[in-house]
N, C-alpha and C positions, 0 to 999 in steps of 0.2 A: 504494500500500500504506500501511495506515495503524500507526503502531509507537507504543504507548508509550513515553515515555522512562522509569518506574520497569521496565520491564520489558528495556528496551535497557541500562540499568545494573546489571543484571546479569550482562552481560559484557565491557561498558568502563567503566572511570571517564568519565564526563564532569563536567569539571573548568570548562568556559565555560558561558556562558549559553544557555540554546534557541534564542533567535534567533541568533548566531552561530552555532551547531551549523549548525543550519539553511543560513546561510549558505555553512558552508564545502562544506556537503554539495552543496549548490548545482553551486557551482564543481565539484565534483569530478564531477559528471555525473550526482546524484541530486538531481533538480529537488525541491523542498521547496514545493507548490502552498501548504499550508496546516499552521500550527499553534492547534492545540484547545487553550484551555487548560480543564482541569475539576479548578476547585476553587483551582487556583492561583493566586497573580496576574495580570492580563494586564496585558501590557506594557502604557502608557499608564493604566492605571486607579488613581486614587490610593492603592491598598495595594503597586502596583507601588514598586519602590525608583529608578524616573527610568530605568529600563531602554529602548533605543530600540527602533525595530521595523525589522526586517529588511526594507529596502525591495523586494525582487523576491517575499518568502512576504504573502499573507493571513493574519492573527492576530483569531482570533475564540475565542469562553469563556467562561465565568460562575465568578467569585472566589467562596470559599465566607467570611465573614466566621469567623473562627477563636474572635471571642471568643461568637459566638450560635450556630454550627452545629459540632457534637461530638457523642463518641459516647456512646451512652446504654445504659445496661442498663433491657431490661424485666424486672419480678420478677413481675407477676403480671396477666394480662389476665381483667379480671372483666366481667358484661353490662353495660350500657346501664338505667336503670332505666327509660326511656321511647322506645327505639327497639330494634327486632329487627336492625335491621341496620348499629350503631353498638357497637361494646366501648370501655372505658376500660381506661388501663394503667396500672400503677404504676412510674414509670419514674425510676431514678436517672440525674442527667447530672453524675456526679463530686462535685458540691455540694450537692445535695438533692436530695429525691424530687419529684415533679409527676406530675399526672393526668392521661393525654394522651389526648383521645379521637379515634378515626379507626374507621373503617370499611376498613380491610386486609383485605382476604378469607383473605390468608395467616395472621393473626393468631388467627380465629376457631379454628382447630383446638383453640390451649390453653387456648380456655374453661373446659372441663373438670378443668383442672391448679388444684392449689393453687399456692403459689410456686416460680414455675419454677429448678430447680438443674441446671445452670446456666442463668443468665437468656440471654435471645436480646439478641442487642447490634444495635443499631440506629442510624440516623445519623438524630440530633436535631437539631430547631430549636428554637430559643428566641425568645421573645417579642423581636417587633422585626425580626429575619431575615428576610435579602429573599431569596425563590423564586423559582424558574418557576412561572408560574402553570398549571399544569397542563390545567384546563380553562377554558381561551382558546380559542375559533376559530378566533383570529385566523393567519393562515401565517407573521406575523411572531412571533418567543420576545417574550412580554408578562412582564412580572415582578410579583410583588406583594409585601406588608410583613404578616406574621404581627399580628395583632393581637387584643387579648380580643375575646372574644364570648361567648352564652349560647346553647346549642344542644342543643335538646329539654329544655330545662333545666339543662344542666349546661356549667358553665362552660370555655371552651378558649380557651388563650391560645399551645400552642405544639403541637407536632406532629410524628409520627416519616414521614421523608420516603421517596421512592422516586424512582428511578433519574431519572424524566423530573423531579422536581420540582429535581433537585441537576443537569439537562443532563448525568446521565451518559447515557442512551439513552434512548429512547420509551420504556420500557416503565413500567405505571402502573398493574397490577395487583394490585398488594401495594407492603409498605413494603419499605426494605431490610433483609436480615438479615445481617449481618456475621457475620467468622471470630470463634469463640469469643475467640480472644485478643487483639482489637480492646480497646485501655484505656478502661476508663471515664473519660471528662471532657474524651479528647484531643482538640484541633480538629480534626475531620475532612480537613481540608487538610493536617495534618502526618499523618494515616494512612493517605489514599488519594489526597490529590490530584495532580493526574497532567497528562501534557499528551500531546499525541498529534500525532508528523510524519505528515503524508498526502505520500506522496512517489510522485512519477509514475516508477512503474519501466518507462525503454525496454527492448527488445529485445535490445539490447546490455549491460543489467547487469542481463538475469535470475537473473543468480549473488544478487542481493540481495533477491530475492523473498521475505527470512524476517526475523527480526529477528535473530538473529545472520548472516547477508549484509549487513546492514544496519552491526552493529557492527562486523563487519570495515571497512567503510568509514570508519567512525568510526576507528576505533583506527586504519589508517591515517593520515589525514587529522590527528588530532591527535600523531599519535606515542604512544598507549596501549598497554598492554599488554592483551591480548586473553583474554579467560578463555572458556573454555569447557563447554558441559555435559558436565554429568558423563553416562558412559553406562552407567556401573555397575548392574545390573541383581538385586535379591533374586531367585533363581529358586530355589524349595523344590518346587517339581513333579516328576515324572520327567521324562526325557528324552526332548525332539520327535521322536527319529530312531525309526523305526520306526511312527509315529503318521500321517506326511504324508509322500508325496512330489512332485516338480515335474520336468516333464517343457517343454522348453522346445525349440520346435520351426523355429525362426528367431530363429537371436543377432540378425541386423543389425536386426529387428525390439524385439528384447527381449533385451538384453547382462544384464540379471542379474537376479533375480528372488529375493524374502528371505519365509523366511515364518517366524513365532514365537506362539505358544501359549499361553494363559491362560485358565484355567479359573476356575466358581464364582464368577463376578463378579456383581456386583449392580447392578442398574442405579440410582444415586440420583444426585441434585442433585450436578455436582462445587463445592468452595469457591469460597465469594463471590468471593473472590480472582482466581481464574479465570476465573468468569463472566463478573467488570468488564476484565478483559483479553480475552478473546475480544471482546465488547460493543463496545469501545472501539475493536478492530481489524477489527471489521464484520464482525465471524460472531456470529451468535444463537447461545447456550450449547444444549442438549438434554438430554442428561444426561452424567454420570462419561464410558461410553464413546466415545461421539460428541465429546464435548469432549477426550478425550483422543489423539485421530486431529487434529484440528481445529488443538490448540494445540500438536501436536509439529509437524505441517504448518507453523505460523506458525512454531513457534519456529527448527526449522533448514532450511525448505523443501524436505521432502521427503514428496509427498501420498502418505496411506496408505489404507487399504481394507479395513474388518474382516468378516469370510464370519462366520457361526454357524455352529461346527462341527457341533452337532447335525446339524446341515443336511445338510451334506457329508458325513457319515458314513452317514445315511441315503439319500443319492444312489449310496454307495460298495455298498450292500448287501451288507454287510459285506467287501467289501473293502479297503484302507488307501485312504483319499480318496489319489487324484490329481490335481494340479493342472497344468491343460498350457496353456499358450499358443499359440495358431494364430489364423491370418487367418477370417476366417468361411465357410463352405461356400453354397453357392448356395439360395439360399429360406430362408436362415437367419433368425432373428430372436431377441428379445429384450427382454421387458420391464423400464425400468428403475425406479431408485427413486422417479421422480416419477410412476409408473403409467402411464408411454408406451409401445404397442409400438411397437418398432423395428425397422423392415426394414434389415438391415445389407449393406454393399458388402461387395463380394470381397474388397479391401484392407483392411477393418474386423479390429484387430489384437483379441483376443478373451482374456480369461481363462476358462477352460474346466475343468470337470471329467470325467470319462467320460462323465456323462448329459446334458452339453449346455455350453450357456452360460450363465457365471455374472456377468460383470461386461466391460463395454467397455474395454478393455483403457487406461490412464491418462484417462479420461472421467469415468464413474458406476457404480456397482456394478448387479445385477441385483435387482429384488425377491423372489425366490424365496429366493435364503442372506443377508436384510438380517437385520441385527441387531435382534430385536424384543423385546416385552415378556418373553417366556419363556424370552428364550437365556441360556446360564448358561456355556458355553464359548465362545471368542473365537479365529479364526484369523488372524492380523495379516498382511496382505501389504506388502510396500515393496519396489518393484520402478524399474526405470529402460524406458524408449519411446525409441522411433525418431520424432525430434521431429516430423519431414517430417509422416509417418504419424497422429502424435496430432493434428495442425493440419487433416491431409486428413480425417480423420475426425467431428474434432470441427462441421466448418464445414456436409459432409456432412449431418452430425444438425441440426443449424443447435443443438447442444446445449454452451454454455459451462459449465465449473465451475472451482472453485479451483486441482482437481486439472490440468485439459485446460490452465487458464492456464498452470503453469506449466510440465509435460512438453513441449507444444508450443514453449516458449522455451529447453529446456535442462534438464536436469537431471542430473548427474552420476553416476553408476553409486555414486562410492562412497556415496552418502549413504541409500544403503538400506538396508545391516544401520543405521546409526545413528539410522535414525528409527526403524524397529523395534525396537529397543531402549531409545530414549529413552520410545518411548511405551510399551512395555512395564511400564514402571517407573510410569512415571504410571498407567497402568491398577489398576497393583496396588495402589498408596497411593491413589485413590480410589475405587475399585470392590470393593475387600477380596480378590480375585482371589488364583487359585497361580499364578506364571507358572513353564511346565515349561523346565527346562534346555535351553538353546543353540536354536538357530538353525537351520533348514535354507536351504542357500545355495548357488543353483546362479549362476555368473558364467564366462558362455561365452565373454565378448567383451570383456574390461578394456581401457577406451582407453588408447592411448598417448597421455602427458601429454606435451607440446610440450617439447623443450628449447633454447633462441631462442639464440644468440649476437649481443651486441652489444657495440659499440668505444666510446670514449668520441669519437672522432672523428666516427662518427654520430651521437651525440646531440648533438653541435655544429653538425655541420651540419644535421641536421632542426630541431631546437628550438631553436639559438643560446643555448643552456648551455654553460658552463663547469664542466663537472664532474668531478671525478676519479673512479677503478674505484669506488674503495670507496664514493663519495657514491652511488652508481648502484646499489651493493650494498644499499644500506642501504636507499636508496626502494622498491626492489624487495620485500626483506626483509617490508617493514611489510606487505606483500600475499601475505606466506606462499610465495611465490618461494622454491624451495631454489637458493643464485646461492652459484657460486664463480668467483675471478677467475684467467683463465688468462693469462697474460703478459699484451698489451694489449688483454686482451678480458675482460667477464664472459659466465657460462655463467650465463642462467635452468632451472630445468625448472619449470614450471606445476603448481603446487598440486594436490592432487584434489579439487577442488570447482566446478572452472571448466574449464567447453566452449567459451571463444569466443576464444581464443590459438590462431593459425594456427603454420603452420611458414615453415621459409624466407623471403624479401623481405617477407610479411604477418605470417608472424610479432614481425618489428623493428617494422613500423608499432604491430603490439598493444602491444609493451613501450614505447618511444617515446611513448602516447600515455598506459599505466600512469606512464611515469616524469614525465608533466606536469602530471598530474591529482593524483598526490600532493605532487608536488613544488610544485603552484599554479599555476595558468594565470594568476592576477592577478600574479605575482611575476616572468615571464616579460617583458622584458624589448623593448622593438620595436628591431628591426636592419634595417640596409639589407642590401638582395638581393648576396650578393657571388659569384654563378655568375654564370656567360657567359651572356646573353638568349640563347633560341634563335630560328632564324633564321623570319622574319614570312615567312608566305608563305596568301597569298589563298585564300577559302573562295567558289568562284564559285556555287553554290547558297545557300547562307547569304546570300550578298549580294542577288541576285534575287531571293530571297524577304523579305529586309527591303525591297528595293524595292518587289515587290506590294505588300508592306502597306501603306508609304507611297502607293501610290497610287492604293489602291480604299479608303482612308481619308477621301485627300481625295477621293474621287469621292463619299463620304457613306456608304459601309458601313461595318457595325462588325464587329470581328471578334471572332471565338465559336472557345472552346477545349472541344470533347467529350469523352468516353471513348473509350479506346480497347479499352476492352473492351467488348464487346456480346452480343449470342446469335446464333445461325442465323435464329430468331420476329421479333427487331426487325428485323433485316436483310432481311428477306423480304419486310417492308410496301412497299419502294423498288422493287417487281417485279410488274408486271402476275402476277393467280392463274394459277396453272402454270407460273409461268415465274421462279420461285425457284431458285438455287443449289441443289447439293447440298450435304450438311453434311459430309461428308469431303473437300469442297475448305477448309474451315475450318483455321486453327492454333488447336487448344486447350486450355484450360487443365488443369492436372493438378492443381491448389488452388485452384479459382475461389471468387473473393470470396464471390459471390452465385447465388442458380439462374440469376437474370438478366444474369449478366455471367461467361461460360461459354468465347467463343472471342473473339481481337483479330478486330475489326473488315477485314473484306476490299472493304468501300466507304465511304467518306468521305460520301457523299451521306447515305447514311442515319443519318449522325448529325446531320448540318445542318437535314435534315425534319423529325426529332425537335424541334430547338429549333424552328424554326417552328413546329410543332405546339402546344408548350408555350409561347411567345411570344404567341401571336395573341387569346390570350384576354385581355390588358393593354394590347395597341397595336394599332391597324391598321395600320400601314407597318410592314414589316419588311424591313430590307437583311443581309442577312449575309455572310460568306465566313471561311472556314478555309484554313488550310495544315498538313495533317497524314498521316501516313503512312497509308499503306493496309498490309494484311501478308496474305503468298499463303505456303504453304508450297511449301518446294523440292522435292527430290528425293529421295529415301531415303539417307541416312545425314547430310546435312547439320542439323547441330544449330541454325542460326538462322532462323528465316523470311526472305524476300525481302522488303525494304520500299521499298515505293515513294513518292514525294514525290510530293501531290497538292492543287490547288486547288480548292475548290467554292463555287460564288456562289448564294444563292438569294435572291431578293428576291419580295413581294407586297406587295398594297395599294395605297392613292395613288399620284399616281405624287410629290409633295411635299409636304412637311409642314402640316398646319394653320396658316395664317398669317391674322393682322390685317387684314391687306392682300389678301389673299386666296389661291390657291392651287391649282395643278391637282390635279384630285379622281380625276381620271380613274383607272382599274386599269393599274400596268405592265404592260408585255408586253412582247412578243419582242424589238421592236426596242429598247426600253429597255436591256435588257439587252446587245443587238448594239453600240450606241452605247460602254457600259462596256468592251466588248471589245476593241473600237477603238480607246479612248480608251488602258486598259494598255497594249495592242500600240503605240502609238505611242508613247504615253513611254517602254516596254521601247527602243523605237530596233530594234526589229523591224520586216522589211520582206517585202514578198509577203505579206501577210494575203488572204487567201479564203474566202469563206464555199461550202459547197454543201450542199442537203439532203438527209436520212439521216434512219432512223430506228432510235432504238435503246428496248431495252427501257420503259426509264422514262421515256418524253420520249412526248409527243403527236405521231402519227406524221405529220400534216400540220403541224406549226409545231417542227418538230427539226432543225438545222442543226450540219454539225462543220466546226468551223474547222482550216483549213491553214495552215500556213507554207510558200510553197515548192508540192510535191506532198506533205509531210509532212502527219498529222494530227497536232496537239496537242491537241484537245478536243472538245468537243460541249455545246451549250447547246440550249436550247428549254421550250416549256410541259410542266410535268409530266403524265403523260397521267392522264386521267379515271379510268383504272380506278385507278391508284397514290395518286389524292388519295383516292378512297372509302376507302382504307386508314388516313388517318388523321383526324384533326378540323381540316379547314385553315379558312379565310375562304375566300368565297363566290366572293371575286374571284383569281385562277387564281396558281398558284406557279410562276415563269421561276427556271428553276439551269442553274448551267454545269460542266463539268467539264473538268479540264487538269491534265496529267502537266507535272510540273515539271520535267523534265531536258530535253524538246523545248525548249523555254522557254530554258533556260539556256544552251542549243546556240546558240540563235540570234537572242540577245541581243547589239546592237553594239556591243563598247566601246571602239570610237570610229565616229565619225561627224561629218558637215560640217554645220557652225553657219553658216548665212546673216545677213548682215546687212538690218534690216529695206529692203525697195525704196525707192526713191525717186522711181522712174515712175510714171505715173499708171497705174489697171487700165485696160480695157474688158471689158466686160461684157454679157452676151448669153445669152438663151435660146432654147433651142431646144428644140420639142415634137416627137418620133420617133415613128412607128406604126410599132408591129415586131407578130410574132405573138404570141399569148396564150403562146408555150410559150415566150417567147425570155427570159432574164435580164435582170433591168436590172445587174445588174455587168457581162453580157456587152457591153450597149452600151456602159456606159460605158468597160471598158478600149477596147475600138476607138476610143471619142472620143479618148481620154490619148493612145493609141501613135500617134494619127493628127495630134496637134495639136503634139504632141512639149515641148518642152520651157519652149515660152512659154504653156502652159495651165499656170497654177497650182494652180486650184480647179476641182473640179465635185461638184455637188453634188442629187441630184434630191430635186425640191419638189412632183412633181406624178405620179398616176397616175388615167388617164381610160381608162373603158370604159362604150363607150353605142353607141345605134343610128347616131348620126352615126360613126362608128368605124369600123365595120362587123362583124363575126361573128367571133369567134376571133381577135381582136385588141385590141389597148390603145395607149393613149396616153403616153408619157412625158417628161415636162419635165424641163430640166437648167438649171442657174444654172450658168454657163462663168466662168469667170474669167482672161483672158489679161494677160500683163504681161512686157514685156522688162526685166531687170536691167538695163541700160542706159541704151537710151531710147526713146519714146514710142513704144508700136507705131501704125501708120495704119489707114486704115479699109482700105484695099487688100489691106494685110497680112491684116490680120482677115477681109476675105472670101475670098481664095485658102484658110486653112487652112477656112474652113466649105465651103466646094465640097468640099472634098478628104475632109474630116468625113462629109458627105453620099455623097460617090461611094463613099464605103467601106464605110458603112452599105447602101446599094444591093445593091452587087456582093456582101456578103459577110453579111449578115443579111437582105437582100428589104426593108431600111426606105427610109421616107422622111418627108419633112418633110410633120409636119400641118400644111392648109390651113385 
């Protein structure tokens, strides 16, 4: 939000310099991105007085020099004697007259005028005066140096400026024209110049959304005295009642609802004054009414909404217009101010008349009752939303406004008669308006304001202050807290202007973190921990899974953090067509960010595919893997989803990186990935690993394998099947992923197990080539090799698979690298051939193999 400070002093003294303002405002939990200065010194710039810069804000500006740029009265703007589309002015700047010639579009109207009574006041430059250069191309603000010249004949040395030439705003359409009572000769920086906090308001101090939310933090934070607008209202109309009424049809929707009355307005320019304040606070002015919705919104954040009653009354045919509040009816719609129609949700909360809809209830108004060139009567709404509901709606329309920003953060019931009356007042002093007598004011559902109790023993032990009732009263105080102290406790009850004070345990953390923020979080004071540690106790999943990472890191994958929000569409790609999920097995969302990001993700894979997807077009190798939850909804009445902890490996490409030296080029595959599998499982210190093949959905139903622990299954890896990669834009060369439930995992992780020390025997070593049948496993032979060799095989490892006509038909060949070796000592050759007899008889008798010849 962006705030004047002439306009912020209007309800605190600030008595320190902007960049400290800034500063403290900082600290207090109103980030200060950036200070504007316009016209006034900036820090650092030699008309600055050595002022420093706030090291954590941006200070950016253009100084107005005081003794060349002032205000000017024009007396009399006459033609051009050699251009149509140039006038000359007769223009006094306090000291003398001068003849300024510009081409102002705005200026041509008083051609026609002899000496204008009163003169139009205007912000002058003078010979020498350095601008914006106005028309520069350049994206960077270029400056220039006013200097004589002769043009079209006629001499110009200085010039009456406009908004973008002085960096008050782009706009470059005309010059400026000041409030009549702007002094002739005053340096324009002692009359207008200004400087502007852009301060990033979170979530949590939407209450500061205005410039007096803003001054409350001020006048806190310095100890000020807080003044307020007046809400005093001239009303010489008759009385609203009997004119309008409001019929309000769900409080928890819409707790109060304010409407007020003003007739015979005119619509004209409201004062420069205002215009450079709106301007300045990044709303474009429009006219008197529109600015005066605009600038009571800025001023005490409360967004208003003006109907042409004409409108409404001819809606009412001749009945008393009703104004009702309701959710939208089915096939409803509504077109709004920006000319969209809008098909509205069921939920969509609606301001309504008898003949339909008129305005999206805290969003945008409709265009059928906007206030146009003809209206002459004004019906003012200031009403308070159900934030949930302004946020589900607004996101809904995918339609942001000033308004939606801030109902959806918060906005306080009582601040609606006071906008409506604040801006009532301004309507009538710039639009010449009758505003009729009081208010109609329907308030179904007044929140109860929090009333917190805290000890001063808790703010010692939460914040390690030292403080007494009364110091706690007093910080409190400054934040308009009504706080009495009850024996050794104060009683807060929460201001009405603030929604975000809990009750009970949450509400001490609210006041607790009021009492630090005023009191200075830099003043606060570091203390050692003086509560009892509680007691350490092991997080066995957290651990296993920092273990994966360490070591499918080192095994060369990188790991990738997804969304977990997704839609039913993305999640579908991971599934052979017809064989997607239903969308009511989905958890989802009830305020989804985006149309694209709808339900939490119920497979992990399919966010991994994605980054592969989006990866492959920058690298050919890609290794991944995640560790993230999946979410399945439970059972009827349970309010969490089930989450389950899961792993997924997907890797393509090379199978090793492009090297100097050169490199396997070759595409991974199965076994690459079988190998990693292996590798975790044996650093896990997991034992009974098993591969058997399966096929499931998303895997290629000849190269899909799930791995066991045990007779458990923990996973399943394999090539992704053909039909599921057509789903997205992969590389040519094929995508291996794995999948694994991390609690099997963590079940049957050892932690402990026997550390060998490295042998000191010599091995022997030996191969042996098997002809078993084509259907038989090679895990199958080899556990009979291990169970049969027993505990002097160390290693075995197959290096070889042979099938050919020497073979014979429906069989194959397989070679083993054996590795025997006693811890002790030297096994013999004797040795080593009774355990291959025995290797062989077993293979015989219990697979049909034997030894190729």
């Amino acid at each position: 939000m962006k705030v004047p400070i002439t306009w912020l002093r209007e309800y605190v003294d600030v008595d320190i310099s902007i960049p400290e303002l800034a500063h403290r405002l900082t600290l207090a939990g109103l980030e200060v991105e950036e200070i504007h200065y316009v016209g006034l010194p900036v820090p650092g710039d030699e008309q600055d007085g050595g002022e420093e810069r706030s090291p954590e804000t941006k200070i950016t500006g253009f100084s107005w020099d005081p003794e060349k740029i002032v205000v000017g009265a024009v007396r009399e703007v006459m033609p051009h004697p050699n251009a149509d589309r140039l006038v000359l002015c007769r223009l006094d700047d306090g000291e003398e007259e001068h003849t300024v010639l510009t081409g102002a579009p705005n200026l041509f109207p008083y051609l026609e005028d002899d000496e204008l009574d009163p003169p139009l006041k205007v912000a002058y430059a003078r010979e020498g005066a350095t601008i914006i250069d106005a028309y520069s191309e350049s994206k960077e603000t270029e400056f220039t140096s006013i200097r004589r010249k002769k043009i079209r004949g006629v001499e110009s040395y200085s010039m009456a400026c406009s908004e973008k030439e002085l960096g008050i705003s782009d706009e470059h359409e005309g010059v400026i024209i000041l409030d009549g009572d702007a002094p002739i000769g005053m340096p324009l920086s002692d009359y207008m110049g200004d400087a502007v906090l852009d301060i990033a308001i979170t979530p949590n101090i939407a209450r500061a959304a205005s410039v007096l939310g803003v001054a409350r933090e001020v006048a806190a934070v310095t100890d000020a005295e807080l003044n307020y607008p007046s809400l005093d209202v001239k009303a010489e109309g008759p009385s609203i009642e009997g004119q309008v009424q409001i019929e309000i049809t769900d409080p928890e929707l819409n707790p109060r609802f304010v409407l007020g009355l003003i007739r015979d307005v005119e619509r004209v320019p409201s004062p420069y004054w205002v215009q450079r304040r709106l301007r300045l606070a990044g709303i474009r002015p429009i006219d008197s009414v529109v600015d005066a919705t605009n600038y009571t919104m800025l001023e005490i954040g409360e967004p208003l909404h003006a109907f042409d009653f004409d409108v409404l009354q001819e809606r009412a045919e001749g009945e008393t217009p009703t104004i009702i509040t309701r959710t939208a009816e089915p096939g409803e719609s509504l077109t709004t101010l920006d000319d969209v129609k809008r098909e509205l949700d069921e939920y969509t909360e609606l301001v309504t008349d008898t003949a339909g809809p008129l305005s999206i209830a805290g969003v945008m108004g409709g265009a059928e009752s906007e206030v146009g060139e003809g209206t002459d009567d004004i019906l003012l709404e200031g009403a308070a939303w159900n934030f949930i509901n302004i946020h589900k709606t607004a996101n809904a329309q995918n339609l942001s406004s000033e308004a939606s920003y801030r109902f959806e953060r918060g906005v306080h019931p009582e601040l609606a008669s006071q906008g409506v009356l604040r801006c009532l007042e301004w309507m009538r002093k710039w639009t010449g308006g009758t505003v009729a007598e009081g208010l109609v004011d329907e308030y179904p559902l007044p929140p109860d304001d929090p009333i917190v109790v805290l000890s001063a023993a808790e703010v010692k032990r939460w914040l390690g202050l030292e403080l007494s009732l009364q110091e706690i009263k007093e910080l409190l105080e400054r934040l308009e807290f009504e706080v009495q102290i009850e024996e050794e406790q104060v009683r807060a009850k929460t201001p009405p202007h603030r929604l975000d004070i809990g009750e009970g345990v949450v509400g001490k953390a609210d006041l607790l973190e009021e009492i630090a923020r005023v009191y200075g979080y830099d003043k606060i004071q570091e203390t050692r921990l003086a509560d009892e540690l509680p007691p350490q106790r092991g997080n066995p999943m957290l651990e296993v899974e920092e273990s994966v990472r360490d070591i499918l890191s080192g095994l060369g994958l990188r790991e990738v953090v997804t969304y977990r929000i997704t839609s039913p569409e993305a999640e579908a790609r991971c599934y052979p067509p017809g064989d997607k999920p239903d969308e009511d097995t989905y958890v989802s969302l009830q305020n989804p960010i985006t149309k694209d990001r709808t339900v939490m993700r119920k497979r992990l894979l399919a966010s991994v595919l994605e980054i592969v997807e989006n990866n492959y077009r920058v690298r050919q190798r890609i290794p991944l893997f995640e560790i993230g939850p999946e979410f399945h909804p439970r059972q009827k009445g349970d309010s969490l989803p089930e989450e389950n902890a899961r792993l997924v490996i997907a890797i393509t490409g090379p199978r090793t990186p492009q090297a100097w030296q050169g490199s396997d080029t070759g595409a991974v595959d199965f076994f690459d990935l079988k190998g990693m599998i292996e590798e975790l499982f044996q650093r896990l210190h997991i034992g009974e690993l098993a591969f058997e093949k399966c096929q499931r959905e998303a895997y290629h139903p000849g190269k899909c394998a799930r791995v066991l622990v045990g007779k458990r299954e923990v996973g399943v890896f394999g090539e992704i099947h053909p039909l599921v990669s057509d789903q997205y834009e992969f590389p040519e060369t094929p995508v291996i992923a794995a999948e694994f439930a991390l609690e099997p995992l963590v079940d049957h992780v050892s932690k402990r197990y026997n550390v060998e020390p490295i042998p000191e025997q010599p091995p022997v070593l030996e191969d042996l080539a098997i002809v078993v049948g084509e259907d038989v496993p090679a895990v199958e032979v080899a556990d009979l090799i291990r169970q049969t060799a027993g505990e002097i095989l160390t290693e075995i490892r197959l290096f070889d698979v042979y099938r050919g006509a020497q073979i014979g038909e429906n069989e194959k060949s397989l070679a083993y690298n054996l590795v025997y070796q006693h811890p002790e000592r030297t096994l013999t050759d004797e040795e080593v051939r009774k355990v291959r007899e025995s290797i062989l008889y077993r293979l015989d008798k219990e697979l049909d193999a034997h030894l190729r010849e």
